[in-house]
TORKOL-4160 file (C-alpha; in steps of 0.2 Angstrom, whole numbers, padded with zeros to 4 digits, m for minus):
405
<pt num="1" X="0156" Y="0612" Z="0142"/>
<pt num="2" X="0161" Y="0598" Z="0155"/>
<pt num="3" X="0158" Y="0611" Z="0169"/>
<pt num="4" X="0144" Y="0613" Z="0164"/>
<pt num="5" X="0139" Y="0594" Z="0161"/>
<pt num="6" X="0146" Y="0593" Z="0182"/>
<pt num="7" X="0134" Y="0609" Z="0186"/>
<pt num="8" X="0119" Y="0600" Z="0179"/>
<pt num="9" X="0123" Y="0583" Z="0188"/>
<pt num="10" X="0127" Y="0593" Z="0204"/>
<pt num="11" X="0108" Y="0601" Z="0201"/>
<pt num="12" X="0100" Y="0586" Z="0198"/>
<pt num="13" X="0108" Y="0576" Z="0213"/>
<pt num="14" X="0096" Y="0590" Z="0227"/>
<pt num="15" X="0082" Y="0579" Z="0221"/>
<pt num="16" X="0074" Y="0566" Z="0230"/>
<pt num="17" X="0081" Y="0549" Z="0230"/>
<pt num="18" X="0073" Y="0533" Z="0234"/>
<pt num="19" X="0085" Y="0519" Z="0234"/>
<pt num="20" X="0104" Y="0514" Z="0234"/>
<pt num="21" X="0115" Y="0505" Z="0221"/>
<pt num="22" X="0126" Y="0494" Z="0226"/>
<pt num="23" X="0139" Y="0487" Z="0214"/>
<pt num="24" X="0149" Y="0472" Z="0214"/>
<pt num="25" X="0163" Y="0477" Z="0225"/>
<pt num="26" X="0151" Y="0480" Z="0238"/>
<pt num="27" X="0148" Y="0463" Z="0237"/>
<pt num="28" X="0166" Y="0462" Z="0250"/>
<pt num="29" X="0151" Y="0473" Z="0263"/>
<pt num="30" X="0135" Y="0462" Z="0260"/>
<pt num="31" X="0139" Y="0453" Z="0275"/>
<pt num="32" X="0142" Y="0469" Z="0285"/>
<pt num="33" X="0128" Y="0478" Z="0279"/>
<pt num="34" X="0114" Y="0464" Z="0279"/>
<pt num="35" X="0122" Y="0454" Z="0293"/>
<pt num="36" X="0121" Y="0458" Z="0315"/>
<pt num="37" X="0138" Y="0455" Z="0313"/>
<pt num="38" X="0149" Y="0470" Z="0317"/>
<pt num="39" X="0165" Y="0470" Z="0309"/>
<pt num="40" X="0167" Y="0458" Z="0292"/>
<pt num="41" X="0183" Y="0451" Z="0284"/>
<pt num="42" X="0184" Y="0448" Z="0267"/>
<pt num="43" X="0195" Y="0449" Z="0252"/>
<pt num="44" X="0200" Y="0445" Z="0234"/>
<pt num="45" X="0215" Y="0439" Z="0224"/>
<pt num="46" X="0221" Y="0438" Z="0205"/>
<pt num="47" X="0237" Y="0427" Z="0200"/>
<pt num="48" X="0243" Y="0427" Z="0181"/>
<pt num="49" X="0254" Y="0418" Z="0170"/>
<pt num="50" X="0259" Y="0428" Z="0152"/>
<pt num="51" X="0268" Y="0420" Z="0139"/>
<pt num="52" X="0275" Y="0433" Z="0124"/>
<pt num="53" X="0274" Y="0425" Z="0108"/>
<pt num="54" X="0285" Y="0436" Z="0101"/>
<pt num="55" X="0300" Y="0438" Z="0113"/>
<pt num="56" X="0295" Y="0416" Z="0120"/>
<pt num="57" X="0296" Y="0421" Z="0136"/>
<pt num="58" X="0285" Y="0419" Z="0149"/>
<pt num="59" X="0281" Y="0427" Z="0168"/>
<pt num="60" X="0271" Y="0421" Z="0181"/>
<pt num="61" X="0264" Y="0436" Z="0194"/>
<pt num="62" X="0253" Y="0436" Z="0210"/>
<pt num="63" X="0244" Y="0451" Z="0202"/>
<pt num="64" X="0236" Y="0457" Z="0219"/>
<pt num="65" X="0230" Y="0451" Z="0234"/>
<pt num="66" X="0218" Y="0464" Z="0244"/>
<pt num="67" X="0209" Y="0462" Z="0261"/>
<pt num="68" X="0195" Y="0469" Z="0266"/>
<pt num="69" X="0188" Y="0475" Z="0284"/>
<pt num="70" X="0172" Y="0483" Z="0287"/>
<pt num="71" X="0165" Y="0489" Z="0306"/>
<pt num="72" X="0148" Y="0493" Z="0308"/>
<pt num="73" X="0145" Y="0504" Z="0321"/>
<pt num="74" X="0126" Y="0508" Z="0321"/>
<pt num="75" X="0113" Y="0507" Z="0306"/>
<pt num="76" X="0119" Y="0521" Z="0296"/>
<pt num="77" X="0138" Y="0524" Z="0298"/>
<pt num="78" X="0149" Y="0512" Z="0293"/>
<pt num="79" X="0167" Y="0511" Z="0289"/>
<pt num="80" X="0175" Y="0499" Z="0274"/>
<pt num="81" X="0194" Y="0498" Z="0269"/>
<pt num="82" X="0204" Y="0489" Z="0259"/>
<pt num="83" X="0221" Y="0483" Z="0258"/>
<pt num="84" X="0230" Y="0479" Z="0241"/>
<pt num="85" X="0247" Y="0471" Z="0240"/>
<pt num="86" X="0252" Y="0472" Z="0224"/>
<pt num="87" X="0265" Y="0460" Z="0213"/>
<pt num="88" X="0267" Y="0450" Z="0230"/>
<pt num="89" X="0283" Y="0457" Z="0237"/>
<pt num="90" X="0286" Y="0472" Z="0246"/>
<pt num="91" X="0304" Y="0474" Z="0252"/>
<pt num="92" X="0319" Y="0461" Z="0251"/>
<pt num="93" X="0328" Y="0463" Z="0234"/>
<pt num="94" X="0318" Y="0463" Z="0216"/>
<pt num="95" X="0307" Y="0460" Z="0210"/>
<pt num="96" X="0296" Y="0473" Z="0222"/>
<pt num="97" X="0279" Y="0474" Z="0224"/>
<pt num="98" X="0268" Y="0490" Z="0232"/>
<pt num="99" X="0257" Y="0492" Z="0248"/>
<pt num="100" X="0244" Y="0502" Z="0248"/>
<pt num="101" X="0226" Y="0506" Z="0254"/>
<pt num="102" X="0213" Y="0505" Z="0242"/>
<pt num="103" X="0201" Y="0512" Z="0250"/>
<pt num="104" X="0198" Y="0517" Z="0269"/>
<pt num="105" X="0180" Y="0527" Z="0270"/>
<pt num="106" X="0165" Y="0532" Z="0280"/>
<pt num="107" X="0148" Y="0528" Z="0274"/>
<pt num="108" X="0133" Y="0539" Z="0281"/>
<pt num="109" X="0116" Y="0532" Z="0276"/>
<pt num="110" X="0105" Y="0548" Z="0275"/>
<pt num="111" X="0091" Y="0537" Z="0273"/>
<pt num="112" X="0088" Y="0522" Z="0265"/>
<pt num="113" X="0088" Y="0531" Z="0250"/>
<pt num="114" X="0103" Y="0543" Z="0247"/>
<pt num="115" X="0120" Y="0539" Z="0257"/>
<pt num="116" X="0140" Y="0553" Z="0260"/>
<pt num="117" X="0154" Y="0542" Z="0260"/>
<pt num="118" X="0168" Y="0551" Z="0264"/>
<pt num="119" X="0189" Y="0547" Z="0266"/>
<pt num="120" X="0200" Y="0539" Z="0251"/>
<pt num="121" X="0186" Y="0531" Z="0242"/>
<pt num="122" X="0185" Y="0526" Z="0223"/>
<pt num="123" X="0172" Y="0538" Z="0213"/>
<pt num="124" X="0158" Y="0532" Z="0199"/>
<pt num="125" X="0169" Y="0533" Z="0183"/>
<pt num="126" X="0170" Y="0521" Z="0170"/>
<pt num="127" X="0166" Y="0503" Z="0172"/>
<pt num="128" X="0180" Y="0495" Z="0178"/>
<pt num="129" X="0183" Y="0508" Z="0191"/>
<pt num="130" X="0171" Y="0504" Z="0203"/>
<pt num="131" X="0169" Y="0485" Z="0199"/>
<pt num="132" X="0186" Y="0478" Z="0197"/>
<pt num="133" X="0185" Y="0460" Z="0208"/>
<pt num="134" X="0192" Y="0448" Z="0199"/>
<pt num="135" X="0175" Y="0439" Z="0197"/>
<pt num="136" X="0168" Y="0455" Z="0190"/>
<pt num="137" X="0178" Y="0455" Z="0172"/>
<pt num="138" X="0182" Y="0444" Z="0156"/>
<pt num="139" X="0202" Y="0442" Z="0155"/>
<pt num="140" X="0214" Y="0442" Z="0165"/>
<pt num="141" X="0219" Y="0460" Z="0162"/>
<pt num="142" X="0205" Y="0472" Z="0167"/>
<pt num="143" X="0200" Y="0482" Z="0150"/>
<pt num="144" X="0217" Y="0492" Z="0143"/>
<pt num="145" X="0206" Y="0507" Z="0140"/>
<pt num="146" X="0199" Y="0508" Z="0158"/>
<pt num="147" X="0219" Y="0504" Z="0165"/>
<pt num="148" X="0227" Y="0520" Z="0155"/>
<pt num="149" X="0215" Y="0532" Z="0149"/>
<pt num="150" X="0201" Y="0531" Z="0163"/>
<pt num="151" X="0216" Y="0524" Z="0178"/>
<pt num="152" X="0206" Y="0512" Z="0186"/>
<pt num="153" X="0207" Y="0509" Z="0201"/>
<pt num="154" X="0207" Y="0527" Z="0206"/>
<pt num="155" X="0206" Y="0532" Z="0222"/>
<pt num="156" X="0208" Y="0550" Z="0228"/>
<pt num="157" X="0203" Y="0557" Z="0246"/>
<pt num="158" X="0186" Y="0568" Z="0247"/>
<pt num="159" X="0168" Y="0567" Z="0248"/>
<pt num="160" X="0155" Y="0559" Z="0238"/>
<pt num="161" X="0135" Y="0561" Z="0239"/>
<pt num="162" X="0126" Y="0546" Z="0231"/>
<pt num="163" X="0107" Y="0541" Z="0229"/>
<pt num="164" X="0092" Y="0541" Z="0214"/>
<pt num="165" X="0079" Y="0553" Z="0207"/>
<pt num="166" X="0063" Y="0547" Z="0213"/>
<pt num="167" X="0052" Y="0553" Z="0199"/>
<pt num="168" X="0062" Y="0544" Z="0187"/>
<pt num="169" X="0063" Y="0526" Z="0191"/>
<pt num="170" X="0081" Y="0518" Z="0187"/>
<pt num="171" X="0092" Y="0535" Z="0189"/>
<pt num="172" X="0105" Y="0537" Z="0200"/>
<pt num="173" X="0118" Y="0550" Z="0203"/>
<pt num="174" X="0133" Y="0552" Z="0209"/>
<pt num="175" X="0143" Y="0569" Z="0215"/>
<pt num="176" X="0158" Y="0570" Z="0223"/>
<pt num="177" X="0175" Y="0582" Z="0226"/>
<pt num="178" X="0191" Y="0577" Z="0229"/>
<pt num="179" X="0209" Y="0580" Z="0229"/>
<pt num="180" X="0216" Y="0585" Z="0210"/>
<pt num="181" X="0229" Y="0576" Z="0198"/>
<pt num="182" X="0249" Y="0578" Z="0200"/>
<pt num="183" X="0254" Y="0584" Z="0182"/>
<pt num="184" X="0274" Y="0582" Z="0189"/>
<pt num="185" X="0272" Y="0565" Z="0188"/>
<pt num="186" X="0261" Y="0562" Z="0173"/>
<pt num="187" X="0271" Y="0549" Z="0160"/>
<pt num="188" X="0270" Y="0548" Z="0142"/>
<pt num="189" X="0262" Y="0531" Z="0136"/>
<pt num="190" X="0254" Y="0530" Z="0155"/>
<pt num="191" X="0239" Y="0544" Z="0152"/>
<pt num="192" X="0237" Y="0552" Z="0169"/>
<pt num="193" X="0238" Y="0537" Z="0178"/>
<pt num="194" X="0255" Y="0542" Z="0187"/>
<pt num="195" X="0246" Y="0558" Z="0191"/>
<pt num="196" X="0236" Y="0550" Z="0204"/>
<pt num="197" X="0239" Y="0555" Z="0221"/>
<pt num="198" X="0230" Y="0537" Z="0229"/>
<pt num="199" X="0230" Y="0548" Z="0248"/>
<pt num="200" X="0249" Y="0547" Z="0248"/>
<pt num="201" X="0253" Y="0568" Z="0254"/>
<pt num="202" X="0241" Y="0572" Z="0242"/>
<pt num="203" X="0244" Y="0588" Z="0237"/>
<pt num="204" X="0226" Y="0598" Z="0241"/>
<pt num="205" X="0230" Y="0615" Z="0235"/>
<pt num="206" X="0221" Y="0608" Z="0218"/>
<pt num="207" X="0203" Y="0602" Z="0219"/>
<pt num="208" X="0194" Y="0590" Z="0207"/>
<pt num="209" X="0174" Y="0588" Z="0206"/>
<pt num="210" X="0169" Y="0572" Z="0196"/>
<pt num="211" X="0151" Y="0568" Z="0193"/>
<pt num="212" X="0138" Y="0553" Z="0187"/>
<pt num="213" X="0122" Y="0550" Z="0178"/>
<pt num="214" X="0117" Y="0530" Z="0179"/>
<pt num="215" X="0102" Y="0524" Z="0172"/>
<pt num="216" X="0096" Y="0504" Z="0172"/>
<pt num="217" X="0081" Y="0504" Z="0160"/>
<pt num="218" X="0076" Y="0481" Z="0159"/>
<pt num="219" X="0094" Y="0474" Z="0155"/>
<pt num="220" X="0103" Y="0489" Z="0150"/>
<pt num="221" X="0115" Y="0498" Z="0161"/>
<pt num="222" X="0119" Y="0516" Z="0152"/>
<pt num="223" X="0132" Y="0527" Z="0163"/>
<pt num="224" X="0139" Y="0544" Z="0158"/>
<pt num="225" X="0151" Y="0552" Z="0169"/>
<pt num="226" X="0164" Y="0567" Z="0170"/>
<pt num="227" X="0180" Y="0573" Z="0179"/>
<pt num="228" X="0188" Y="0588" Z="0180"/>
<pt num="229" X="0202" Y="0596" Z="0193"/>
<pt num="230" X="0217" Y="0603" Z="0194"/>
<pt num="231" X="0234" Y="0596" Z="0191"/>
<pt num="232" X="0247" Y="0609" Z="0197"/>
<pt num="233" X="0245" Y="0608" Z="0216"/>
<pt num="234" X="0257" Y="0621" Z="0221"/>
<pt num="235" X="0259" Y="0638" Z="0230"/>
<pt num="236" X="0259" Y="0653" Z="0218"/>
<pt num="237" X="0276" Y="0659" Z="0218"/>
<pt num="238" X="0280" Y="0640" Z="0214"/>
<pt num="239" X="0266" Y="0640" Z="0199"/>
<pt num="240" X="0271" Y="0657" Z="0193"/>
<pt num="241" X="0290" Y="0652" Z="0193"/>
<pt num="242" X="0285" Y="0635" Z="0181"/>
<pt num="243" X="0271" Y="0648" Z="0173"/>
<pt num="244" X="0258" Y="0637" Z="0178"/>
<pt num="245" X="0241" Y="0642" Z="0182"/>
<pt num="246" X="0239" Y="0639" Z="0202"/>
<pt num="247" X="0223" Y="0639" Z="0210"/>
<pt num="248" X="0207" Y="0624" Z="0214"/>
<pt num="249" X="0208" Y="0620" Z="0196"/>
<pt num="250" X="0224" Y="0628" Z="0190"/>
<pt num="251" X="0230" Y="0618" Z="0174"/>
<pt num="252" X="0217" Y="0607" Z="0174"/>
<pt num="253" X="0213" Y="0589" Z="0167"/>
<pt num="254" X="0196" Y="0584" Z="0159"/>
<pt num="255" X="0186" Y="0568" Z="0155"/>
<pt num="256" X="0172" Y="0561" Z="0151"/>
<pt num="257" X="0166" Y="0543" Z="0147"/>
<pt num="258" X="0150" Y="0534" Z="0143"/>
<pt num="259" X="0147" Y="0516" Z="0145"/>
<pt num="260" X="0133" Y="0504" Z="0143"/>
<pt num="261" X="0130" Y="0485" Z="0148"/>
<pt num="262" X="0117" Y="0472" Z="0144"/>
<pt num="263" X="0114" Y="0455" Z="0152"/>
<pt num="264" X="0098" Y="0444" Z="0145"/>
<pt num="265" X="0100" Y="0423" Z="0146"/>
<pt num="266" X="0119" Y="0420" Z="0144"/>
<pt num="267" X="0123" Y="0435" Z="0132"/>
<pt num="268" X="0132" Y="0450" Z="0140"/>
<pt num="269" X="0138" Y="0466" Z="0131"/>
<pt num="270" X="0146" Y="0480" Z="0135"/>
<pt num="271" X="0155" Y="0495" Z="0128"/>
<pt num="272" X="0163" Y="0511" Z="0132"/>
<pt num="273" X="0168" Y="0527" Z="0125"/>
<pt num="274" X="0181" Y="0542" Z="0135"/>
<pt num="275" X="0191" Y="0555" Z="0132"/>
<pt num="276" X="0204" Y="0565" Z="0141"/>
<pt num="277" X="0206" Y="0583" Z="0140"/>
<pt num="278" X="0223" Y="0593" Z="0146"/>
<pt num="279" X="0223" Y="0610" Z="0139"/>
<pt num="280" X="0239" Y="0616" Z="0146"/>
<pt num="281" X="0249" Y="0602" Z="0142"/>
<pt num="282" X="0261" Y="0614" Z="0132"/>
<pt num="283" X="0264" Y="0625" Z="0151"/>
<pt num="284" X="0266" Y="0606" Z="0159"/>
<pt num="285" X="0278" Y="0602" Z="0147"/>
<pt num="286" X="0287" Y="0618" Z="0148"/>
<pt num="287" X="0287" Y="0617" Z="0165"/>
<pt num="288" X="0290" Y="0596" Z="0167"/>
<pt num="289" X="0299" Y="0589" Z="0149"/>
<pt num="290" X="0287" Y="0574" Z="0151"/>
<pt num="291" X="0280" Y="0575" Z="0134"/>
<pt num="292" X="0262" Y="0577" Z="0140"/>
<pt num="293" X="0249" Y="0574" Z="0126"/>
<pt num="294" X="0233" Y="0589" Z="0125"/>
<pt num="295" X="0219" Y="0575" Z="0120"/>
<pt num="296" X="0217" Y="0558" Z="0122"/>
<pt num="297" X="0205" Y="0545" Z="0116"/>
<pt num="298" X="0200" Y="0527" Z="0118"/>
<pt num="299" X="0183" Y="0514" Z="0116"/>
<pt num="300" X="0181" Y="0497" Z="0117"/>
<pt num="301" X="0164" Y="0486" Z="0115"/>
<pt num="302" X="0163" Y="0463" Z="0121"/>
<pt num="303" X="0153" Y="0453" Z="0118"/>
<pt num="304" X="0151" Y="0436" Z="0126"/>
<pt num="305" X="0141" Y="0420" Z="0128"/>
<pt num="306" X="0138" Y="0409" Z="0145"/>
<pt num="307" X="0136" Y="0393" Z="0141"/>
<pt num="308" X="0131" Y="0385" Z="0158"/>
<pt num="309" X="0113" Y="0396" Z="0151"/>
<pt num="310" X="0110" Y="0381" Z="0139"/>
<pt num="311" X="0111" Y="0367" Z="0151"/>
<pt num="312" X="0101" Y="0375" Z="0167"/>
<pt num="313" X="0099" Y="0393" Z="0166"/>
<pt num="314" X="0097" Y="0396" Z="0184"/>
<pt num="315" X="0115" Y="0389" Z="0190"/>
<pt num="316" X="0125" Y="0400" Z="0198"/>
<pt num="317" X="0142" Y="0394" Z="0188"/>
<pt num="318" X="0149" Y="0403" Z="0172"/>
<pt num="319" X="0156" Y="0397" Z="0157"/>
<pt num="320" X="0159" Y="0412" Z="0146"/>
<pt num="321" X="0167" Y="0413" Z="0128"/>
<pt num="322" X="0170" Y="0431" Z="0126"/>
<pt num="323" X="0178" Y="0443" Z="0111"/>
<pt num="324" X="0184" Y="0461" Z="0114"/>
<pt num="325" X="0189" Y="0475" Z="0105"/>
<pt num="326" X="0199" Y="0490" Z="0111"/>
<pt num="327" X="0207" Y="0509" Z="0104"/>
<pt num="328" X="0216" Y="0521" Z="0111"/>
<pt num="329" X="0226" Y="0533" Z="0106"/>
<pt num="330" X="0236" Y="0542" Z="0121"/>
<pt num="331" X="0242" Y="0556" Z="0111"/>
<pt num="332" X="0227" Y="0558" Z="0099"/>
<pt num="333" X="0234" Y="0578" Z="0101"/>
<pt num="334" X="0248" Y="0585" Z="0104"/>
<pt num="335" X="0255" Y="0604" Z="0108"/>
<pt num="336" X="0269" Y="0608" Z="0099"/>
<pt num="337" X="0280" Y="0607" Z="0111"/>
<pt num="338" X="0277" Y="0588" Z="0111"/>
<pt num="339" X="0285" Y="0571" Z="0103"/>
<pt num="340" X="0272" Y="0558" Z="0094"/>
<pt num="341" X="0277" Y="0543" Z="0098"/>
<pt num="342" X="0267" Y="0528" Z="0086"/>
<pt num="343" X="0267" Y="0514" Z="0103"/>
<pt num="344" X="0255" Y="0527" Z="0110"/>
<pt num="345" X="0242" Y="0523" Z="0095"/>
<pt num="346" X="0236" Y="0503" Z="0103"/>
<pt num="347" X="0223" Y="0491" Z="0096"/>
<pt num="348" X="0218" Y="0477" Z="0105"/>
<pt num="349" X="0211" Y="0459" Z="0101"/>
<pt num="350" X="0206" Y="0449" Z="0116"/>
<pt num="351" X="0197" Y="0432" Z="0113"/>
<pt num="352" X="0195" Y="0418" Z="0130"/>
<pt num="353" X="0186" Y="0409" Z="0139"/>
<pt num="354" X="0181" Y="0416" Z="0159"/>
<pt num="355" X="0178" Y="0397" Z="0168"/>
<pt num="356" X="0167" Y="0400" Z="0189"/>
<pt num="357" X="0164" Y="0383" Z="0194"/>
<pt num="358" X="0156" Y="0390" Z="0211"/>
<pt num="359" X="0153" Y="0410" Z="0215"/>
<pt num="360" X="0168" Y="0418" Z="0220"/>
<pt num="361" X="0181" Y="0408" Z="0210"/>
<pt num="362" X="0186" Y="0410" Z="0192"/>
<pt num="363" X="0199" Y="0402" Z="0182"/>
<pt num="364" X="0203" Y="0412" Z="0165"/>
<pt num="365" X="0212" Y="0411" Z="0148"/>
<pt num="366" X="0214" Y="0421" Z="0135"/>
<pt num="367" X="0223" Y="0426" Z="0119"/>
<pt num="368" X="0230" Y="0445" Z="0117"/>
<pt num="369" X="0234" Y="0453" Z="0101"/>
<pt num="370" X="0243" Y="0470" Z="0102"/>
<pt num="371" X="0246" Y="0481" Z="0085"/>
<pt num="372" X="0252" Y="0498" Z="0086"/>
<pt num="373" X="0263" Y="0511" Z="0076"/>
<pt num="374" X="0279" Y="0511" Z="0072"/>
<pt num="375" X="0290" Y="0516" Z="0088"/>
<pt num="376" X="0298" Y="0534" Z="0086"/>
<pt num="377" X="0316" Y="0529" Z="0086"/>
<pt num="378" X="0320" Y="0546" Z="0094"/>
<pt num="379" X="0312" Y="0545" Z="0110"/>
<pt num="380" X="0327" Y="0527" Z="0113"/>
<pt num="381" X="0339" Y="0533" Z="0124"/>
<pt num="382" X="0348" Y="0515" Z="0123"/>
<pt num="383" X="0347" Y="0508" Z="0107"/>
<pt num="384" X="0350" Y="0488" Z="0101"/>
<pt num="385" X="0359" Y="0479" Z="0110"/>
<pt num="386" X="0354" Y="0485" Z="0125"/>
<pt num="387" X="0333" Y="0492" Z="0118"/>
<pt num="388" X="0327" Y="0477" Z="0113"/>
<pt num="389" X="0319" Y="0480" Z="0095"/>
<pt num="390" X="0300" Y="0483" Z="0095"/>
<pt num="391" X="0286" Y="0473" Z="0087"/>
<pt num="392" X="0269" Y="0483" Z="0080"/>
<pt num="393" X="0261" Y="0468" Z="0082"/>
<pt num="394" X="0262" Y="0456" Z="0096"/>
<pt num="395" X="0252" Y="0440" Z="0103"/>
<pt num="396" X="0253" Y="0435" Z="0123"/>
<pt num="397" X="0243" Y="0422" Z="0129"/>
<pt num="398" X="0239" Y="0420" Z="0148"/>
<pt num="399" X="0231" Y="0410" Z="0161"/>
<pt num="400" X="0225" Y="0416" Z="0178"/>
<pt num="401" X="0217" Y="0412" Z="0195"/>
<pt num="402" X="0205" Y="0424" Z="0204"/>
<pt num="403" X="0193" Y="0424" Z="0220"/>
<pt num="404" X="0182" Y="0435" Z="0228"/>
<pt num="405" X="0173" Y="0432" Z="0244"/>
């Protein structure tokens, strides 16, 4: 079915397209794109501090720092990248952080309606995924469900094509293929998050195609989007050796999500549904022990309030109360070859307050209540003393810097 559902999008984006959508990270390129100026620097940052209510301690974290550069060399091709340090420490002792490239593209404008972009470039999945600035989200943790189940950011190297039906004002698409998943590295509790290959000797002997419908109709935003590739990545004597299925798609990993947003004087919403699929997660844990689940699922839906609207509602600052709601479960199925584990089975409450005294700086806080299952006790390779004992229900509060510009 979700080959289909990528076969349709694929067929709907040879239509006509009449305009680009540009989202809130492009608004690192504005300057580049709108500007004489040939090559733009610009950036943004998140800093945290978390307190665990349960544990009383607490830890203070320069989350990421990222730096973008952008060249343009004519008015259609442009090139963007961007820099991400990680946990602010890279070498030296722990704690360690990680440096890596978030993305490093080419953009070709066909026209001014339908654009390629091509390189290590992020695809249109999820919400988060292509809008993660600082600026961009309530909390200082982007959504749980959009960090494990749909592993924003994610980043893979291929080719995109990107641009709008024109006899259906306010629908976009999105096509791309790129590189597949690692299933070797897939951890339980993570979802396929360690499975991404983020242009590192990517291993392209498996392909992934991943598709998007987005559709703005007055203040709603409604996105549904797919994903599916292979996850084995290895020649066929190696794939029959682990008796994995070699091949483009070999052992493949399917998802699919829809989202919707809406924004009207002060109130915002927004909501989002995914699920991942991995049909031979009993060959992957044959082959890997990693205790691979065959189906996972998650949602979560938030509300929030500006209240700057009430006092003029043309400023540009931001004063948001916000509430958010979030489920996943990240071994919804299991083959029987696998452990359930009840961490995996997560709700979360988030309440806070998301303060911009001037566009392109936030200051956040915000109140975190974990519940889960009971842990499976089997799965402790050191238990108490040394495996501190494990709480189904958890509180952390945090506050945090970010900026954008």
């Amino acid at each position: 079915m979700l080959r289909l559902c990528l076969l349709g999008i694929f067929v709907l984006s040879s239509f006509w397209a009449f305009s680009q959508v540009l989202t809130q990270e492009d608004s690192l390129s504005a300057g580049l794109i709108r500007a004489n100026n040939s090559t733009v620097i610009s950036g943004y940052g998140q800093l945290k501090f978390e307190y665990d209510l349960r544990y009383k301690t607490g830890t203070a974290n320069l989350t990421r720092n990222v730096l973008f550069l952008g060249h343009k060399f004519n008015n259609n091709i442009y090139f963007f990248s961007e820099m991400e340090l990680e946990d602010a420490k890279i070498v030296g002792g722990e704690p360690s952080g990680e440096l890596s490239m978030e993305q490093l593209f080419l953009k070709f404008n066909i026209n001014r309606d339908i654009y390629l972009q091509a390189g290590l470039f992020i695809p249109r999945i999820g919400i988060t995924n292509e809008n993660h600035l600082p600026t961009t989200f309530n909390g200082n943790d982007r959504p749980y469900v959009e960090t494990f189940l749909i592993p924003a950011t994610w980043r893979e190297i291929g080719i995109g094509l990107y641009g709008r039906i024109r006899s259906v004002p306010g629908l976009n698409y999105s096509f791309a293929v790129m590189n597949g998943l690692r299933s070797a590295t897939f951890v339980n509790g993570l979802g396929i998050r360690e499975g991404r290959q983020e242009g590192s000797n990517a291993t392209a002997s498996n392909l992934a195609v991943t598709g998007s419908l987005l559709y703005y109709l007055k203040d709603w935003r409604l996105q549904a989007s797919g994903y599916y590739g292979g996850s084995a990545g290895l020649v066929k004597r190696q794939a029959d050796s682990l008796q994995l299925d070699s091949g483009p798609f070999g052992t493949p990993v399917g998802l699919a999500e829809a989202n919707a947003q809406y924004h009207k004087d002060g109130v915002s919403f927004r909501a989002l549904a995914a699920m991942v699929n991995i049909r031979d997660a009993f060959e992957i844990n044959r082959a890997y022990g990693n205790n691979t689940p065959s189906m996972m699922i998650g949602m979560y839906a938030e509300f929030g309030y500006n209240f700057y609207q009430l006092i003029n509602k043309d400023a540009h600052k931001n004063m948001t109360v916000f509430i958010r709601q979030e489920f996943m479960d990240l071994n919804y199925k299991i083959p029987s070859n696998g452990i359930k584990n009840g961490t995996n089975r997560k709700n979360y409450t988030i309440v806070g307050v998301t303060y911009q005294p001037v566009s392109g700086v936030v200051i956040k806080a915000d109140y975190v209540l974990r519940k889960t299952d009971e842990r499976n006790e089997d799965l402790i390779v050191t238990p108490f003393p040394q495996q501190l004992p494990y709480y189904t229900s958890n509180g952390f509060f945090n506050l945090g810097l970010g900026y954008s510009f």
